[in-house]
N, C-alpha and C positions, 0 to 999 in steps of 0.2 A: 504494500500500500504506500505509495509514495516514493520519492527518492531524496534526494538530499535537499535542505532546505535552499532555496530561493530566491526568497524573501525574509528577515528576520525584520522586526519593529520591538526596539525596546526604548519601556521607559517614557513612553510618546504623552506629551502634556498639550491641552488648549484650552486655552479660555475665550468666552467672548464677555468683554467689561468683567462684570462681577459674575459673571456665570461660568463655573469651570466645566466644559464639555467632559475634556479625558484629565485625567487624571493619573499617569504612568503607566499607559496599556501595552502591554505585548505581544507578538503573536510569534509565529510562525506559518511559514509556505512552502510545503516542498514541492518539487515537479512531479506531477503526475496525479496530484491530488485534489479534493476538494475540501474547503476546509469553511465550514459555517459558523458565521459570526451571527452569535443571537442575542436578544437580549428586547425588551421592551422599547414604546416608544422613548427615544429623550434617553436612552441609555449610553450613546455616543457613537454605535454604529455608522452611519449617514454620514457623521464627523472624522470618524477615522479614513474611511473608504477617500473621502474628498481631499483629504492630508495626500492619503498615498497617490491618486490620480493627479496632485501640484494646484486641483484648485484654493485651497488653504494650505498654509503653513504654520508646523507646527512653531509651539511656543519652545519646545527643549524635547529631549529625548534622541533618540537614535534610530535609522531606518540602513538597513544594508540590503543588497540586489548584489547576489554572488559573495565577494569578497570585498564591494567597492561601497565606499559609501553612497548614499542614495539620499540627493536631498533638491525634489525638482521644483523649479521656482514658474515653472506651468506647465501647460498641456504637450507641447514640445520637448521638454526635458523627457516630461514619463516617457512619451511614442519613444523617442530615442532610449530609453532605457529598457524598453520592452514592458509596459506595463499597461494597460488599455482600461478604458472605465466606461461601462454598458449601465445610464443610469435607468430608475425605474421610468421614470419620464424623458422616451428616447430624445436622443440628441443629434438629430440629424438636419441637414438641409431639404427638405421637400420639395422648393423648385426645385430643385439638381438633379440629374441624373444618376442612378445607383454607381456609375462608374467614378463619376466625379466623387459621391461621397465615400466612396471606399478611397481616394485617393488624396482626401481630404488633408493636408499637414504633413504628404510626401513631400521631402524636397527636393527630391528628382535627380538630373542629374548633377554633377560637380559647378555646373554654372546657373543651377537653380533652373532649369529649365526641365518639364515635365513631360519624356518622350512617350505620347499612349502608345505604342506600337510595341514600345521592346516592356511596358506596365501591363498592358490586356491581359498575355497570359497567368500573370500572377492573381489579378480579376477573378478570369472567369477559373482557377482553379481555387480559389477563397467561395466563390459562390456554390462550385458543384460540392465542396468540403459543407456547409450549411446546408444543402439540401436544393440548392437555388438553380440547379445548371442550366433549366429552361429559363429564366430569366435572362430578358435583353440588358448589357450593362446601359444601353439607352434610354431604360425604360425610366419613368419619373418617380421618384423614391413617394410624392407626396400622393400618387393612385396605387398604391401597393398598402395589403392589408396589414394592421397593427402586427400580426403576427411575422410576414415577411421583411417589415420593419425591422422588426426585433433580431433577425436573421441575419438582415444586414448589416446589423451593427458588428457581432461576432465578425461578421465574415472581413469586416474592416478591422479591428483588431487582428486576423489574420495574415493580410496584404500588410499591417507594420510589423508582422514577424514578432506579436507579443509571447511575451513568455509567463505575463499573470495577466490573468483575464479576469476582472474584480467585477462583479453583477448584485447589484441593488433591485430585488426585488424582480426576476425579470419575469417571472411569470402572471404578475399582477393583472392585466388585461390580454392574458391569453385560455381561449378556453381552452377544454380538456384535451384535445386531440395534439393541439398545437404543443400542449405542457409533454407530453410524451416525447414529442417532433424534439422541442427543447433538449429534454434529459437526454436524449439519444445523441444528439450532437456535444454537448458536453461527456457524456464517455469516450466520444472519439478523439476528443479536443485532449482526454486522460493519456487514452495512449500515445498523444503526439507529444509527452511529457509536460504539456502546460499545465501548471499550477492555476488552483482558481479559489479565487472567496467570493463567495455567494451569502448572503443574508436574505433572509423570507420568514415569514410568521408562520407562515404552515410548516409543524412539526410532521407531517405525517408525508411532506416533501422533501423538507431536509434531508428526513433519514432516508430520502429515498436515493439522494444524489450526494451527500456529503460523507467524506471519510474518516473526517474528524471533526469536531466544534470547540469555540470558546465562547464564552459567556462572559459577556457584559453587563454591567447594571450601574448604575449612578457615575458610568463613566472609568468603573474599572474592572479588570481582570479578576472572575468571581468563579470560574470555571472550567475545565477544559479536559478533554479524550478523546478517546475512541467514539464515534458514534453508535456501534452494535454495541459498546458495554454498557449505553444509559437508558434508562427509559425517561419516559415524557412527563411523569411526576415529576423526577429529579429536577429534568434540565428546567422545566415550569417554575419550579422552588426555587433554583437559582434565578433564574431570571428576575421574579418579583421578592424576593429576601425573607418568602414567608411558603409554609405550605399549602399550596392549592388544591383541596380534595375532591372539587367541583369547576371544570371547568366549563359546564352548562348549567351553571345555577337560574333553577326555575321556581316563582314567587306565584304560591295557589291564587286561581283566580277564576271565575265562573263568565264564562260568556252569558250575556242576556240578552235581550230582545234585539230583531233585527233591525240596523239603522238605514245603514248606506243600500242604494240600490241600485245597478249598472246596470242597464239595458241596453243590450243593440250595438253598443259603442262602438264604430267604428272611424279609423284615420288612415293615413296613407303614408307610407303603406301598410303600417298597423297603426290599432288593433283590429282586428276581424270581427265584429259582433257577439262582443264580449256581454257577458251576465254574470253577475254575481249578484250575491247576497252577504251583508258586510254586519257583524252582531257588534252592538255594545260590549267593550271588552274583551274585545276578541285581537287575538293575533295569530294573523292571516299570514300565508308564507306564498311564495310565487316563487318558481322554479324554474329549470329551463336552461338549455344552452346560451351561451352569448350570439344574441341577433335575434334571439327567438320573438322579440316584442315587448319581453318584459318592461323594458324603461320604456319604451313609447306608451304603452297603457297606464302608467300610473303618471307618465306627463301628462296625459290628454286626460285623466281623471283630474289630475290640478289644475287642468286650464293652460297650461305650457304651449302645447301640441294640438293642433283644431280636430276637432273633429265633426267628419261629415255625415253620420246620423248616429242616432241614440241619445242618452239622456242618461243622467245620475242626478239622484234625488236623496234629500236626509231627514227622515224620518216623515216619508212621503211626500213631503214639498221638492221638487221639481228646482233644481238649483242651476242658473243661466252658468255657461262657459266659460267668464271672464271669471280668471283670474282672483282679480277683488273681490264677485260675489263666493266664488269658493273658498276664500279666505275668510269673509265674512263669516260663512256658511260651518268655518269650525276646520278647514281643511288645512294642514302644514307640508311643507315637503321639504327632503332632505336630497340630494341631488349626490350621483355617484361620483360625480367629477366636483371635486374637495376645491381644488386650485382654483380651477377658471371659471365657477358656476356655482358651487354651495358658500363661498364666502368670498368677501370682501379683504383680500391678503391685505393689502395696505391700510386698511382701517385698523381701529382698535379692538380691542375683545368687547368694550361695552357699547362700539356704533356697531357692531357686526349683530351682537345680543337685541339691540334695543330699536334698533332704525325702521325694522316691519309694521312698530307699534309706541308710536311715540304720546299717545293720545292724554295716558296716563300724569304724563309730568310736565304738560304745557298749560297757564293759563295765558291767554290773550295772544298766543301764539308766541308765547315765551317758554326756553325749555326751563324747567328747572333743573339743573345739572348735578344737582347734590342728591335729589330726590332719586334721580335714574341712576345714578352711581351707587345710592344704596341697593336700589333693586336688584340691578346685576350682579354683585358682588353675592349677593344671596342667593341667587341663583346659580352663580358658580360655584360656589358652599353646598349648593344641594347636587350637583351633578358631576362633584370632585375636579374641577380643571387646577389643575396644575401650574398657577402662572405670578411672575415674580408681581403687578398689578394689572387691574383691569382696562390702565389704558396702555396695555404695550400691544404693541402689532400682532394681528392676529397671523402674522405669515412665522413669528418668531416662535411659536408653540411646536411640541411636535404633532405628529399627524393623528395621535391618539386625543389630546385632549383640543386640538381642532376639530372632532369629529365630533369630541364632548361639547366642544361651543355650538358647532351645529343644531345638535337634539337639541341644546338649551335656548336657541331662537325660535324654534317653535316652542317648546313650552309656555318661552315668554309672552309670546304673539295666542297665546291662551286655546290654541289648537286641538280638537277633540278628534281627529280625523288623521293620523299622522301616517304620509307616507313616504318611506322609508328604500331609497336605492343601493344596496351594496350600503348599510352603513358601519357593517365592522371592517368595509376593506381598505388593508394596508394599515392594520394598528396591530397590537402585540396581544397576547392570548390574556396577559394580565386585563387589558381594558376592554377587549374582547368583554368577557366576566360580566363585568361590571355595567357593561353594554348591554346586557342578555337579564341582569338583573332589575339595571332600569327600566326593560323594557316589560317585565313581568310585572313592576312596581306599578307603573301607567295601565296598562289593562286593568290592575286589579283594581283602580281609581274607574273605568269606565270608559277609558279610552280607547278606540277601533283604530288598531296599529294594519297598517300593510307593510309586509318584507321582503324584500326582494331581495333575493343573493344566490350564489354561484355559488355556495362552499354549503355541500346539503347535509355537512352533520347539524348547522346550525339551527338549519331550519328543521329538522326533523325533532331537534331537541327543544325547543323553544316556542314553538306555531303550537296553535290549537288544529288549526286545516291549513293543510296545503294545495295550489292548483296548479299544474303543470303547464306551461305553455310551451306551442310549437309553431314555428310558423305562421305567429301573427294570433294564430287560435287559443283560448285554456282549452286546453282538451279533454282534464278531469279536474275535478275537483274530492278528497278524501280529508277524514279526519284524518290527525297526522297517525295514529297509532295504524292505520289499514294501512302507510305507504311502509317499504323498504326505499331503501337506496337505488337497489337496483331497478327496483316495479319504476320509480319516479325516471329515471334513464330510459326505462325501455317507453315510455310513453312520450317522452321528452324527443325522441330520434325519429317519431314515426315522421 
């Protein structure tokens, strides 16, 4: 399993202002290996990876590559060093050509000049290496699916002849078939001797491609081996500093009377004539491979997304399309895409919380700003965020208790209707938890949760029903104890 280290990082320190990221991390990288750095949001992962990639530099510590020191002051140092960084939010040119981007920060020949003719073939033998060989290097990176994307980044780490291939999250927006596509290409990438660190929240992925882990937590080194000698307790307990005995904690709660009710709904090109029936208290799961519809139906239930016939009504009343009445109406929504759509990065944690619903702390069209800053601050009290004050940027949070300001804007915005896109993706299993308990906590209040997500232990363990969509269509609908994993796949593929 592996061969000689690589890569060594000792001792590696960073702060930003008063906030110390890492705190003396170490690792090791041998060639041949894969090696999982885990640890919760905000644990200093994201931070290290970016150190070794030259987009930050560290504050002290040591980094060796080989026998030399290794200390790059940016993205050209690492290419030169053989070091490549595949982040979860790809980094590619889209107008450009896949050729172009695979050749992105070559510098060609001795006079800087970039000959394609004697480059092509190293090209197209990095793309048939990914999987890609039918691909034109002509073709435009920005009409090529998230997952060919993804392919292409590797496959440009390639053409610079990296020898650590560092991946943040890469599986995040690829569905099932593509995640196989993936693994399969990283064991070949094993036996061409590249070394790799990988980070991901799914334990039940890691161990599927990592050869060894280390654990991170408040920034430093809290754990590390073999991956077949640990189980998922352990590494969980490391991660959060406490034993986790439950990591689907579920808060009793009785669904009651039916509230919401979907008719006919249809949009373009989903949903197809959708119906449901939506209980007081209930939480509702949605299933289904990526493109199936799922997010286009609970857009066009919020008003997002038009739709050209059907109707949704709450508690019998007939609720119009816009947006504002279905907000009125009791309706919240949490949107899968965190960055450019569920918040406001450059604002603050209390305009991000409070800006849907400001009604509360204005007289005469004056805010009072003391009154709304107590609010939030109690509302981040109640939903645990994590943040040095309420008015620091909600882009400086990590992406677990961003996820936490999120729920906490509809709560704010006094939401009975809450629907929910992918809202544990891309947070750590610890806030995961805590995600799955608030969400028990709000049903058993009487609120009608919809969830939508790709990761079906969740939903099987947390929903009261589940509906499977395919193709635009729900195709079934089951209380969750009648589905299996497998039963919700085989109806998901038809």
């Amino acid at each position: 399993m592996g061969g000689q280290p690589i890569l060594e990082v000792n001792r590696i320190c960073k702060a930003f202002g008063p906030t110390k990221a890492l705190r003396g991390v170490d690792l090791k990288v041998r060639a041949g290996e894969v090696l999982a750095l885990i640890g919760e949001n905000g644990a200093g992962k994201s931070t290290l990876l970016k150190i070794l990639s030259g987009a930050h530099r560290a504050d002290s510590g040591q980094m060796i590559i080989g026998d030399r020191p290794y200390r790059p002051a940016g993205p050209s140092d690492t290419r030169q060093s053989g070091v490549a960084m595949i982040y979860q939010e790809l980094n590619l040119a889209p107008e450009l050509s896949v050729e172009d981007n695979l050749l992105l920060g070559d510098r060609g020949s001795g006079c800087g000049l970039l000959i394609r003719k004697h480059q092509r073939p190293k090209v197209r033998e990095a793309l048939e290496t990914v999987g890609l060989g039918g691909l034109s290097p002509t073709a435009i990176v920005g009409e090529q699916s998230i997952a060919t994307q993804q392919m292409i980044e590797i496959a440009r780490a390639l053409v610079a002849e990296a020898r650590i291939i560092l991946l943040d999250e890469p599986t995040s927006s690829l569905p099932q078939k593509d995640v196989a596509r993936l693994f399969s290409i990283i064991n070949d990438l094993k036996e061409r001797q590249i070394g790799m660190v990988y980070i991901s929240h799914f334990l039940e992925e890691v161990r599927e491609v990592a050869d060894r882990y280390t654990v991170l937590r408040d920034g430093e080194n809290v754990g590390e081996g073999k991956m077949e000698d640990a189980d998922d307790d352990t590494i969980v307990s490391l991660m959060v500093g406490r034993d986790v005995k439950n990591l689907f904690p579920t808060v009793p709660h009785i669904p009651g009377e039916p509230w919401v009710r979907v008719q006919e709904l249809t949009g373009f090109p989903y949903p197809k004539k959708i119906n449901i029936e939506l209980r007081r208290g209930e939480i509702f799961g949605i299933a289904g491979l990526v493109g199936a519809g799922r997010t286009e139906l609970i857009r066009t239930v919020f008003g997002l997304d038009h739709s050209s016939a059907g109707s949704v009504s709450v508690n019998g009343k007939p609720i119009p399309s816009t947006i504002r009445e279905r907000i009125k109406a009791g309706f919240g929504f949490i949107s899968e895409d965190r960055k450019n759509e569920g918040l406001a990065q450059d604002l603050s944690i209390i305009d991000n919380l409070t800006l849907s619903r400001l009604g509360d702390y204005t007289t005469m069209g004056v805010l009072n700003l003391k009154r709304r800053k107590q609010a939030a601050e109690k509302l981040l009290k109640r939903v645990q965020v994590k943040c040095k004050a309420s008015d620091q940027a909600v882009s400086e949070l990590s992406g677990g208790n961003q996820q936490k300001v999120a729920i906490a804007r509809i709560l704010h915005q006094q939401a009975d209707i809450l629907l929910m896109d992918e809202p544990t993706k891309g947070i750590d299993v610890g806030t995961k938890a805590e995600v799955y308990q608030m969400l028990g906590e709000l049903a058993a209040t009487g609120k009608t949760i919809v969830f939508v997500s790709s990761y079906l232990p969740e939903l099987l363990a947390v929903c009261d029903r589940i509906g499977v969509m395919s193709r635009g269509e729900l195709r079934d609908i089951r209380d969750t104890v009648d589905w299996t994993e497998e039963e919700v796949m085989r109806v998901a593929i038809v």
